[in-house]
N, CA, C and O atoms as CSV, one atom per row, in Angstrom:
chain,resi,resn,atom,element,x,y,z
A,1,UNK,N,N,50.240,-88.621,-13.356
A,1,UNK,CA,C,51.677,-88.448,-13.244
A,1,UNK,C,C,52.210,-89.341,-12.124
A,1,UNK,O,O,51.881,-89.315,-10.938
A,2,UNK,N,N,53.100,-90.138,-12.734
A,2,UNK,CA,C,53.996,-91.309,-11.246
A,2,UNK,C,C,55.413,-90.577,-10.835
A,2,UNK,O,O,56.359,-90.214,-11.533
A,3,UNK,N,N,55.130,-90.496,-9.149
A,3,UNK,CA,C,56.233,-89.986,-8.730
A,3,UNK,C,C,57.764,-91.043,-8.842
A,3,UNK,O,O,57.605,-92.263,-8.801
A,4,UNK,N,N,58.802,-90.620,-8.942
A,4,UNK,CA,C,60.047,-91.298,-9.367
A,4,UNK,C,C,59.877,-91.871,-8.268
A,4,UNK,O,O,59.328,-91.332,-7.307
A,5,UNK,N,N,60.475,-93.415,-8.284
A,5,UNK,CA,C,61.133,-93.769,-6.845
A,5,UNK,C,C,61.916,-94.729,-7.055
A,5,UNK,O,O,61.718,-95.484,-8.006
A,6,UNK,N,N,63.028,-94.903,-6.155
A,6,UNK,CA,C,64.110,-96.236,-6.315
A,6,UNK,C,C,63.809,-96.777,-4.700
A,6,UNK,O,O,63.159,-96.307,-3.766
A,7,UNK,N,N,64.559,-97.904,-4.870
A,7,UNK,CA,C,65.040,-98.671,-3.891
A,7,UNK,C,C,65.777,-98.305,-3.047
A,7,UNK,O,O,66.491,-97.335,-3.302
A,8,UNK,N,N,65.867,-98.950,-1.744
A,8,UNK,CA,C,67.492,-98.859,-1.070
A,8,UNK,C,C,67.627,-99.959,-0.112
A,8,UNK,O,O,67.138,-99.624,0.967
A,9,UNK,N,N,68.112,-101.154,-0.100
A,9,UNK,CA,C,68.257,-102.347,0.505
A,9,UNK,C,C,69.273,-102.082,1.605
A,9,UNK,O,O,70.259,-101.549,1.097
A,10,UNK,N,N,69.425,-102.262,3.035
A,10,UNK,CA,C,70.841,-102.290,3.728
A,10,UNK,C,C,70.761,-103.722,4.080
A,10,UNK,O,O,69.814,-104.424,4.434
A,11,UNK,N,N,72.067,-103.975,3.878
A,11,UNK,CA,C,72.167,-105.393,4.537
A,11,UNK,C,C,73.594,-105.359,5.681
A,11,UNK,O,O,74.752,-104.985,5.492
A,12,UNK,N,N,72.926,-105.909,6.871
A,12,UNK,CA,C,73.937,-106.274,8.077
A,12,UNK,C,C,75.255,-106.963,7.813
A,12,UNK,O,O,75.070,-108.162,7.605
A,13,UNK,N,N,76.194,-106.697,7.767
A,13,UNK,CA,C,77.384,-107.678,7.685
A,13,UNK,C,C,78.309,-108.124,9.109
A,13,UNK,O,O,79.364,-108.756,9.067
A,14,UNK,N,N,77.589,-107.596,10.435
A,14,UNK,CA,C,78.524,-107.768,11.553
A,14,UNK,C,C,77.560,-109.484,12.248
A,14,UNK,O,O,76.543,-110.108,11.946
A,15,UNK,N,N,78.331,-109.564,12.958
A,15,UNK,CA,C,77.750,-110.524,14.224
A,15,UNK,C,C,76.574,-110.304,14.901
A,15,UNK,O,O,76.244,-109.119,14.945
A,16,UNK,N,N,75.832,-111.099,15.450
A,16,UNK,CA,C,74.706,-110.874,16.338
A,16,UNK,C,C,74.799,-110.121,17.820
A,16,UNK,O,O,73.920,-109.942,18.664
A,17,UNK,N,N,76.601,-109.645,17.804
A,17,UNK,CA,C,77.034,-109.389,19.152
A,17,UNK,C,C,77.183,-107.376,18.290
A,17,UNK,O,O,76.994,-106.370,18.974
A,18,UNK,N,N,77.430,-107.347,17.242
A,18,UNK,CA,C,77.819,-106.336,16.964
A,18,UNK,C,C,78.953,-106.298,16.376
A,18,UNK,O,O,79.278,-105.142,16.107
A,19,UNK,N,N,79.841,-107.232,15.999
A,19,UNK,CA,C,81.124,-107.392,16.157
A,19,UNK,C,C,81.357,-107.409,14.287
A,19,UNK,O,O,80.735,-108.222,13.603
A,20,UNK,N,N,82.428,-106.292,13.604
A,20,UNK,CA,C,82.713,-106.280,12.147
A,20,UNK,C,C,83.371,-107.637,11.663
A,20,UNK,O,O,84.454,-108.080,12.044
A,21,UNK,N,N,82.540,-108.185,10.785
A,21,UNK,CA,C,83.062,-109.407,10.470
A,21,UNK,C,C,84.344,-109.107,9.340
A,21,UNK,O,O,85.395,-109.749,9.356
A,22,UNK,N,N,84.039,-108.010,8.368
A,22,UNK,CA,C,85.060,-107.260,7.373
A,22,UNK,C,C,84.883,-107.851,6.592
A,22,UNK,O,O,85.902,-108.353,6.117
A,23,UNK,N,N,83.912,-108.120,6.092
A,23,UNK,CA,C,83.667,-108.449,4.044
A,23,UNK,C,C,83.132,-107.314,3.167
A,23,UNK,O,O,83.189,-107.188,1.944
A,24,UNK,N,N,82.487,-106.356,4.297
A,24,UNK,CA,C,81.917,-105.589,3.396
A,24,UNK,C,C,82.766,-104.782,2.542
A,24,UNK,O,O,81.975,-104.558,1.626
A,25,UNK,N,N,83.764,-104.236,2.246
A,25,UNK,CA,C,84.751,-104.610,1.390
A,25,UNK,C,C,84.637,-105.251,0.014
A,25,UNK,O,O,84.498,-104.732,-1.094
A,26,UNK,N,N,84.734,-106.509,0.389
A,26,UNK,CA,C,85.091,-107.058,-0.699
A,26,UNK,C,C,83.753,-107.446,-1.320
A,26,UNK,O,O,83.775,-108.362,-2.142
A,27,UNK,N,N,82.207,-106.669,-0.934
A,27,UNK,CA,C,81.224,-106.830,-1.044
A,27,UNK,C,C,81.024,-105.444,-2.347
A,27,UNK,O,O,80.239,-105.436,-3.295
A,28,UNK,N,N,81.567,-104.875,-2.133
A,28,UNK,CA,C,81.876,-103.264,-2.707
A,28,UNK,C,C,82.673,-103.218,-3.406
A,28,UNK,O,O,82.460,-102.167,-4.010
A,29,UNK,N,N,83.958,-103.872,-3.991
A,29,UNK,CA,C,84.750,-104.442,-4.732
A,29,UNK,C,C,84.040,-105.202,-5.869
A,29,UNK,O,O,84.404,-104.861,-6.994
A,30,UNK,N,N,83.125,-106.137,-5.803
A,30,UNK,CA,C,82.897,-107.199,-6.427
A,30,UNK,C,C,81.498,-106.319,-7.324
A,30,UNK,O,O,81.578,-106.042,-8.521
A,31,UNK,N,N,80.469,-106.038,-6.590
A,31,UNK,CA,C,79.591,-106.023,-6.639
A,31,UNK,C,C,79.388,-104.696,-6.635
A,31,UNK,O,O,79.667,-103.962,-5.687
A,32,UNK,N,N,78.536,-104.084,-8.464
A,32,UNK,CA,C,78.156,-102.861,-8.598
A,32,UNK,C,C,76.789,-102.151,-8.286
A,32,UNK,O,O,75.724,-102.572,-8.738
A,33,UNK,N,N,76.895,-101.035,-7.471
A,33,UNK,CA,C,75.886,-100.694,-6.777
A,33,UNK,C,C,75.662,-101.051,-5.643
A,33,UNK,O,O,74.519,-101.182,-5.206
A,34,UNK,N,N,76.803,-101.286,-4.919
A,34,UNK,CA,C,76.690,-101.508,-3.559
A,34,UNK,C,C,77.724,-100.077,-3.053
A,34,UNK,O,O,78.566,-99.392,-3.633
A,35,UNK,N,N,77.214,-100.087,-1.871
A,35,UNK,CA,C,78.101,-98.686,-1.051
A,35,UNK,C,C,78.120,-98.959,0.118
A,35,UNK,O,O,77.000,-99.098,0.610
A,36,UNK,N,N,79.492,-99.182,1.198
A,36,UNK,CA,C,79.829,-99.410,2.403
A,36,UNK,C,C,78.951,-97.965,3.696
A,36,UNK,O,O,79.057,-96.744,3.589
A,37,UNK,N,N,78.250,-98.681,4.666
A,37,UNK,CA,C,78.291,-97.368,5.474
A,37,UNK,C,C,79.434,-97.073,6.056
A,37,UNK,O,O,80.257,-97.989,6.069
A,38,UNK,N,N,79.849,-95.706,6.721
A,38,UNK,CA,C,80.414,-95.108,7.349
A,38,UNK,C,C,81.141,-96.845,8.793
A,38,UNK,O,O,82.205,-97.463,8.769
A,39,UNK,N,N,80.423,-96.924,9.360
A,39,UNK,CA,C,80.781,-98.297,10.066
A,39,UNK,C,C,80.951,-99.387,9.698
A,39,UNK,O,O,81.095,-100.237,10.577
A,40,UNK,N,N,80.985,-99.668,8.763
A,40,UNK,CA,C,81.200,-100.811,7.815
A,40,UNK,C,C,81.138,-101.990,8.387
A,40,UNK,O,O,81.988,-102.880,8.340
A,41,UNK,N,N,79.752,-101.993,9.128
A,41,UNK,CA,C,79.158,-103.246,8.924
A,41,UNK,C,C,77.455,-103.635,8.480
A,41,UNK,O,O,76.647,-104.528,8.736
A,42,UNK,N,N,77.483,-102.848,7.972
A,42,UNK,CA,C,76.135,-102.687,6.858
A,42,UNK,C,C,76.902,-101.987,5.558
A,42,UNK,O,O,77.668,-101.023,5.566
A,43,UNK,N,N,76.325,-102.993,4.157
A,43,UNK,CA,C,76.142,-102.264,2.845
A,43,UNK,C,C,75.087,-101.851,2.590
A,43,UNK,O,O,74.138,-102.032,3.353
A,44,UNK,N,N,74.980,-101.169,1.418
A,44,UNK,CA,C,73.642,-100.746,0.580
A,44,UNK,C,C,73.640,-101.020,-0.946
A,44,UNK,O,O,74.615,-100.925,-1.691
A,45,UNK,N,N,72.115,-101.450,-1.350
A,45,UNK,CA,C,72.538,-101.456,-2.849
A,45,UNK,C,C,71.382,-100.468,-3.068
A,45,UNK,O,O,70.300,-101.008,-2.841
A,46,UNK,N,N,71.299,-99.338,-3.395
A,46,UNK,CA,C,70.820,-98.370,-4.252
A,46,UNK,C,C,70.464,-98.359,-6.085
A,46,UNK,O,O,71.275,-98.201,-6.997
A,47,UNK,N,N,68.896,-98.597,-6.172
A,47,UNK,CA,C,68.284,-98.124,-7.515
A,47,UNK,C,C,68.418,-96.901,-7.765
A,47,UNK,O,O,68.727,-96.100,-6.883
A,48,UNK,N,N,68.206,-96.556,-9.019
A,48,UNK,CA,C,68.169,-95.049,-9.149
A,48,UNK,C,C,66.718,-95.038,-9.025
A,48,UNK,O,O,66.038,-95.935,-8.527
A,49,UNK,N,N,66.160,-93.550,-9.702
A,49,UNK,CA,C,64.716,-93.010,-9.397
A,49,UNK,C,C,64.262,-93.645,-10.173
A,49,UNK,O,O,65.201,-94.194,-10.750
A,50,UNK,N,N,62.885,-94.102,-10.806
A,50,UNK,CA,C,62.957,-94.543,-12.029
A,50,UNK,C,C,60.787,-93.696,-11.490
A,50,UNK,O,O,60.082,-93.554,-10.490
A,51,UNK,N,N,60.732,-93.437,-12.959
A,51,UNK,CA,C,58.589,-93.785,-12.588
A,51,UNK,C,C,58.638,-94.699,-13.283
A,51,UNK,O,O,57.884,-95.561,-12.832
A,52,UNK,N,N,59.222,-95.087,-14.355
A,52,UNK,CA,C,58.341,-96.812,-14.715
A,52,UNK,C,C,58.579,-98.078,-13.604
A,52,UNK,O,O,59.519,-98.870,-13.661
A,53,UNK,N,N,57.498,-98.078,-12.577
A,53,UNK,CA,C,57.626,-99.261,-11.746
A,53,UNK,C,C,57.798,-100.202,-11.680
A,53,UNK,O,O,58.186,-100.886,-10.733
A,54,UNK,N,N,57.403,-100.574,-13.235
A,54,UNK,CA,C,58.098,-102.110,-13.603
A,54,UNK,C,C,59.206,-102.184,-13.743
A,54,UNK,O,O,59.683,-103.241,-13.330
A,55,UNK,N,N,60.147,-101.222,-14.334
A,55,UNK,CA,C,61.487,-101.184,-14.448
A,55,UNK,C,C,62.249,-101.152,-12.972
A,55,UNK,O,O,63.045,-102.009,-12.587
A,56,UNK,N,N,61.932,-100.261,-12.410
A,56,UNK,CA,C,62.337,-100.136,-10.896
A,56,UNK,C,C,62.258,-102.366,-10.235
A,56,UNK,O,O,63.080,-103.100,-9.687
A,57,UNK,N,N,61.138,-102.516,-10.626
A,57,UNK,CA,C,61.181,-104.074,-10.125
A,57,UNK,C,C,62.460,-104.752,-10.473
A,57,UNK,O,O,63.192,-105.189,-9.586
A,58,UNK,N,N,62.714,-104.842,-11.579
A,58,UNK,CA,C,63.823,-105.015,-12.215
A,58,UNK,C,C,65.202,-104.882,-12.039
A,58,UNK,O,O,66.109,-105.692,-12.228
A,59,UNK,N,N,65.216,-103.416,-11.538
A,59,UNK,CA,C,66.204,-102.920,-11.269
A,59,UNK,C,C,66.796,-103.647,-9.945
A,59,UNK,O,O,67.924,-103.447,-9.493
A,60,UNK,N,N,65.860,-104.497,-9.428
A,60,UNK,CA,C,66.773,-105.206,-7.988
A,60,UNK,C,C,67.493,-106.264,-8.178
A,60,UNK,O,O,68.115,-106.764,-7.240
């Protein structure tokens, strides 16, 4: 039996100082399966669960 599992990628969207550059937005707008954090300067793109692992590969 294979346990389900997905993905979850965050990607940085601020400056090297810390500083909100503000695309993530229009990163979340454009692009399905992405979700802004709370500080919005990191997104996420979220797989669902999947057990076929090959599919999960895929799914990125």
């Amino acid at each position: 039996m294979l346990l389900s599992k997905g993905f979850e990628v965050e990607m940085y969207t601020g400056t090297p100082k810390g500083d909100i550059v503000g695309f993530s937005d229009q990163i979340v707008a454009s692009l399905d399966g992405f979700v802004r954090e709370p500080d919005q300067r990191n997104v996420e793109y979220t797989t669902a669960p999947l057990c076929c692992y090959d599919r999960l590969l895929c799914a990125l």
